[in-house]
C-alpha positions in Angstrom: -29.3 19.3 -15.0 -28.6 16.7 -18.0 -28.0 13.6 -17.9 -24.5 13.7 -19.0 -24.0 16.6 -16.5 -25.5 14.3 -13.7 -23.1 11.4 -14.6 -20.1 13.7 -14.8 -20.7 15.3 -11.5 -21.1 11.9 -9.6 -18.7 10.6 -11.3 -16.0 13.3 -10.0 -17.4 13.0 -6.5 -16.7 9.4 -6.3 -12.8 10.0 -7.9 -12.8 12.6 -4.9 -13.7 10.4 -2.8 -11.5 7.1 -3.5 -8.3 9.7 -3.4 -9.3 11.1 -0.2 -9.8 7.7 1.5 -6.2 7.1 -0.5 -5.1 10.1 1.0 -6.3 9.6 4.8 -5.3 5.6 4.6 -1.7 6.7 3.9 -1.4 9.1 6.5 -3.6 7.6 9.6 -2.0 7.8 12.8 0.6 5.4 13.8 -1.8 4.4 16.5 -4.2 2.4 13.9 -1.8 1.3 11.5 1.8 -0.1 10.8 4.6 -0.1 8.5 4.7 -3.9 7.1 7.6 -4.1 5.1 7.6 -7.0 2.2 4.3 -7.6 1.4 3.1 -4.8 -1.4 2.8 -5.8 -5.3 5.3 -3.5 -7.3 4.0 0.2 -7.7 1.9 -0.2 -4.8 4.0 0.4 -2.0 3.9 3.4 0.6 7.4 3.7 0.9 10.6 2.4 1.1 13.5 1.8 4.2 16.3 1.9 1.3 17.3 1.2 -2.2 15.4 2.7 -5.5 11.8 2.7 -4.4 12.0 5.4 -1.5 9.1 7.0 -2.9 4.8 5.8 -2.6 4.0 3.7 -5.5 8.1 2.8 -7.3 9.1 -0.4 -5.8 10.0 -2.3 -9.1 9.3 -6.1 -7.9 6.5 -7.9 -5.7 7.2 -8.3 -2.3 10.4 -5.9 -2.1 12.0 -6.7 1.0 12.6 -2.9 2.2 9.2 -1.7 0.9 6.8 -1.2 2.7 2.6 -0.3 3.3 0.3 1.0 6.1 -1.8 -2.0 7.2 -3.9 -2.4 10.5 -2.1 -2.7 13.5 -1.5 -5.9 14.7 -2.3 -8.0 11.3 1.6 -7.3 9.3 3.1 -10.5 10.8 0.2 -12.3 10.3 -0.1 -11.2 6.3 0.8 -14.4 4.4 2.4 -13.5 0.4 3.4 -16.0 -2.1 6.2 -15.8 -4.0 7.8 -16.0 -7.4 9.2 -19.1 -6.7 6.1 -20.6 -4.6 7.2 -20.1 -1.3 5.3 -17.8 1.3 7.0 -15.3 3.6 4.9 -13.3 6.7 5.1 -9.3 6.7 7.5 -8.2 8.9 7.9 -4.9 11.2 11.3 -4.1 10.0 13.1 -4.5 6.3 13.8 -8.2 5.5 17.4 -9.1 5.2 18.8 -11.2 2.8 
């Protein structure tokens, strides 16, 4: 095998490989991870309670209130995020009012 062969196969087998971990991170059983709603950077939610991001990957601002991602279970109201104005806010189990 050539070189450039050799780098093009590995370097398919590691893209595999991140979207598969993607993949299984996204959909892990509700036993190891939780919904944490306000705490993903825009475009890299999981999903959405409401509103115009209801799909993985559209929220349109940091921090969306009704957006959420998977995270570990037990560590979403302990996440800390900054926001645009300087102020922090914990991840919460729910959407965020107001």
């Amino acid at each position: 095998m050539s070189n450039r062969t050799l780098g093009l196969a590995l370097a398919t087998a590691v893209g595999a490989a991140i979207a598969m971990s993607a993949t299984a991170n996204a959909q892990a059983p509700a036993g190891e991870k939780e919904k944490c709603f306000g705490i993903s950077l825009a475009g890299k939610n999981d999903c959405a309670a409401t509103g115009n991001n209801s799909c993985a990957g559209t929220s349109k601002i940091d921090h969306d209130k009704a957006a959420w991602k998977y995270v570990a279970k037990g560590t979403c109201t302990s996440t800390e995020v900054t926001l645009k104005d300087g102020s922090k806010r914990k991840g919460s189990l729910e959407p965020i009012k107001g």
